[in-house]
N, C-alpha and C positions, 0 to 999 in steps of 0.2 A: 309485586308492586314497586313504586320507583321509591325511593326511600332516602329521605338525608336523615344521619343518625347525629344527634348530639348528647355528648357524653365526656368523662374526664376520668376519674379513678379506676381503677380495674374491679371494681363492683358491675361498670358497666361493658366489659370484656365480653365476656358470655353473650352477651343482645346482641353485640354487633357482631360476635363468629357464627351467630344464629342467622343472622340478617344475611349477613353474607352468603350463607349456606343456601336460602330459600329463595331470597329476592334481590332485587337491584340495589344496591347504596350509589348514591348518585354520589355524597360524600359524604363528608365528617367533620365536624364542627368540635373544639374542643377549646379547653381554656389555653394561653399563651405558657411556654415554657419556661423555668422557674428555676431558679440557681437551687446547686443543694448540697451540705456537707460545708467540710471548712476551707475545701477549694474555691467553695460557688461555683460550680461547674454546671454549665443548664443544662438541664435532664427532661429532656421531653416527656409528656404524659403518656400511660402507658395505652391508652386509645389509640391516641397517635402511632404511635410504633406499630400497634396491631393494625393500624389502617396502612400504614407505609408498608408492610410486607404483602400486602393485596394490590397495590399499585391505585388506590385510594386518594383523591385529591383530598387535602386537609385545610381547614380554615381557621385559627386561631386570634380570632379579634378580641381585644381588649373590652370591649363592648359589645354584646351581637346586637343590641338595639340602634345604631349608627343608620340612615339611612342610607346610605354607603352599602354596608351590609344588607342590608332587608332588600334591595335592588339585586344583590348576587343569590341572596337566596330565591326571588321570585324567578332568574331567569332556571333556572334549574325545572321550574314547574312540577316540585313534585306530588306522589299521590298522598304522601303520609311524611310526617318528621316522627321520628322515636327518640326521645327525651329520657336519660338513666344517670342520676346524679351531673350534672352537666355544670353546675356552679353557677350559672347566670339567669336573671329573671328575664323571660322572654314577654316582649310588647304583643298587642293585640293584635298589632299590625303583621307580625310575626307566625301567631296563632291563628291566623283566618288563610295563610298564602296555602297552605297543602288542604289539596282535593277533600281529602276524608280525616282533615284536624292534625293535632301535633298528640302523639301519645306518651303518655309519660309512665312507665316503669318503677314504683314507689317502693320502700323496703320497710311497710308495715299494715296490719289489715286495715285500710282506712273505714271511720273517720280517726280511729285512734294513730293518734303520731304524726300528725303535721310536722313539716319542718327539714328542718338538714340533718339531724343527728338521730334518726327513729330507729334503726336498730341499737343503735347506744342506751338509747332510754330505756326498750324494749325488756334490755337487761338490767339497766342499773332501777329499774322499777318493779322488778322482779315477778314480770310476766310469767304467765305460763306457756304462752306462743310469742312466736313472731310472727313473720308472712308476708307478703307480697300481695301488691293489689295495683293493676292495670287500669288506667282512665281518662280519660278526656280534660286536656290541661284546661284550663279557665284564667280569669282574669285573677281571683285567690289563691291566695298558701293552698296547695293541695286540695282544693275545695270540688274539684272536676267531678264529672259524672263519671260514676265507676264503670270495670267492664266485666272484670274476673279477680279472682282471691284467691289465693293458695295460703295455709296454715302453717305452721312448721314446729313441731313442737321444742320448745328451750331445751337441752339437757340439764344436769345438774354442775358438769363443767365445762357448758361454752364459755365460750371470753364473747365480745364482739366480734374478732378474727373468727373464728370456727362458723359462729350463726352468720357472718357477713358471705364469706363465703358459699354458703350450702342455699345463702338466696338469692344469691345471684348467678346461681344457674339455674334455679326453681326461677326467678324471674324471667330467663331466658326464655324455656321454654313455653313460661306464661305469657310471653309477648306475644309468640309465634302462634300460640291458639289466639289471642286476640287478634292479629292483622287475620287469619285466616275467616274468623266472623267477619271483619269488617268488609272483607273481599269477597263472600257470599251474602253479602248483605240480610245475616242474621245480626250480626250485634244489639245487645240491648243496653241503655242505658241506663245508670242506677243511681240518683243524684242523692248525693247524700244527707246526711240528717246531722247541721251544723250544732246542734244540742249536743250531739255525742262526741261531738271532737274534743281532743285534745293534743298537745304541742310537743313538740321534740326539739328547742331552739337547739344552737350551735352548742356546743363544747365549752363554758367559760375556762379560764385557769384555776380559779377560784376552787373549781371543783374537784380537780386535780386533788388539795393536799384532803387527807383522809385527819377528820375528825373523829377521832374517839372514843367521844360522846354521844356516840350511836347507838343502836345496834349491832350485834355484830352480824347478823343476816344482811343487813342494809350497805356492812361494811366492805363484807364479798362481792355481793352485789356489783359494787359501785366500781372494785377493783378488776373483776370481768369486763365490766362497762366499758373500761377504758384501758383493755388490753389488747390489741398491742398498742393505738394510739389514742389519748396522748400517755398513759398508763397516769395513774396515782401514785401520792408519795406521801412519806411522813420523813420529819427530821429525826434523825439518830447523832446527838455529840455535834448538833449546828452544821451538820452537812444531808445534802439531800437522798433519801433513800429508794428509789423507786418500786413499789411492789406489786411484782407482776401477776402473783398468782396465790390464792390463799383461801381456805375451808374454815367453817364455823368446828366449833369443837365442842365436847360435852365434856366437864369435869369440876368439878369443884374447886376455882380459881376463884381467888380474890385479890383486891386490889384497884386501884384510881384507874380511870382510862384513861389507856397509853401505855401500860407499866408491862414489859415482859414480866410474865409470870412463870414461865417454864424456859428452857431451852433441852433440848431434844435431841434425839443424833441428826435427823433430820430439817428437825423445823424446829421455828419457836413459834411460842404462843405471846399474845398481845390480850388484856384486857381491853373488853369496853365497858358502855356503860349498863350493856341488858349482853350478858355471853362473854365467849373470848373468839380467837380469831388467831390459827396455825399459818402462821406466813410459808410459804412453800417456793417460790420463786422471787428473786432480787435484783436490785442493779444499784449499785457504789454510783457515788458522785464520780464520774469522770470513768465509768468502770465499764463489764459488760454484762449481758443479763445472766442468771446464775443460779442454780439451785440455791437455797437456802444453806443447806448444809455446807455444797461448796464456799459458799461466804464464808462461814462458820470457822472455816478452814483457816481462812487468811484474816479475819476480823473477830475482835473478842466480843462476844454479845454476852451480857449479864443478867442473870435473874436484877431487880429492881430496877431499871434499866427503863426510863420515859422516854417514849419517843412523843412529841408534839407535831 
């Protein structure tokens, strides 16, 4: 099929070496390139780069809804657009130009996880799956009619990075059985059941710093969620600590939440307000990420010791 793929983070990498492999990419649509680091040096998105070594014409509009644009994409005429984390809300006007719809590539079983951040929530909500689910874009947050599903069961230490990964070549593949129905014209439609939805909004900051007064399942949780971006943090001595990686623990610890209660060769322990919680990976205000104990090394961490 003749295909324009729109897409931006390397979540959506896999779709289009897939696309590539099977069918035509007429082109690639991606968000505009973006300073980064303390040079600002612009870093194209890594779509992009994988479209540029295919010899891939690339379009990066600030808006893809510009009527400007929607005339470049009609002359294209293609049979299908593939839609995989892409960043921008496509118009109707958009969603009606390819022969057989725009298909979008989601990274949670819908209806659960609307939104921009569903494999994040997936864990920091302490699913037992995650998954992918292929479907027909609409005018709604992910409200489309479904096509296919794939499962993937959570480990006990993915982060986001690990499950982000392993679904977005499970999404890959799932695309590629999706345009293959829609080209034998079996496809079926599955329109979904908006009772059962629920939301995955963006990532606030807010969420970022790790309250305490948790759980400490809820606590881990939260700190996979958001590993490797944007990770979690609590203050240690009014400077920020980030922590990347860390297990509930069983022992007889007491104490406020927040309060190191052990420190270990390898890790230390944090109370909360239901458990405690083994921090195992770090990163210093201004520092690099680090085992724990390597911290340990170079920073004094103390039993009584609040972190807020």
């Amino acid at each position: 099929m003749r295909v324009i793929f729109m897409g931006t983070p390397d979540f959506a990498v896999p779709t289009l070496e897939a696309l590539i492999e099977k069918h035509e990419v007429l082109a690639v649509v991606t968000q505009p390139d973006k300073p980064k680091g303390r040079g600002k040096k612009m870093v194209f998105p890594v779509v992009k780069e994988k479209a540029l070594e295919h010899n891939i014409t690339v379009y990066q509009p600030q808006k893809v809804k510009t009527p400007e644009f929607v005339e470049v994409l009609k002359e294209y005429q293609p049979d299908i657009m593939v839609v995989v984390a892409f960043g921008q809300i496509l118009s109707e006007e958009i969603l009606n130009i390819p022969k057989y719809g725009c298909i979008n590539v989601h990274g949670s079983i819908l209806p659960q996880y609307r939104g921009a951040a569903p494999i994040q929530w997936s864990i920091i909500n302490g699913e037992e799956f995650g998954g992918v689910t292929t479907m027909y874009m609409a005018k709604g947050l992910d409200s489309g009619d479904m096509i296919l599903k794939a499962k993937e069961k959570i480990k006990p230490d993915d982060t986001y990075g690990s499950l982000y990964d392993r679904l977005s070549v499970i999404g890959a593949d799932l695309l590629i059985k999706t345009l293959d129905l829609i080209e034998n014209g079996e496809v079926k439609r599955i329109p979904q059941n908006d009772d059962e939805a629920t939301f995955a909004p963006m990532i606030k900051p807010e969420l970022e710093h790790i309250n305490w007064n948790g759980k400490n399942t809820d606590i881990v949780n939260l700190i996979k969620g958001l590993n490797p971006q944007p990770v979690a943090y609590t203050m240690l001595n009014d400077e920020k600590l980030k922590i990347w990686f860390a297990e509930t623990i069983d022992g007889d610890y007491n104490g406020e939440p927040g309060t190191i209660v052990d420190v270990r060769k390898r890790d230390f322990v944090v109370m909360t307000a239901e458990g405690a919680v083994a921090v195992k990976e770090v990163q210093a205000q201004g520092g690099k990420r680090m085992s724990a104990d390597a911290y340990m090394r170079g920073h004094a961490i103390e039993k009584g010791t609040i972190l807020k």
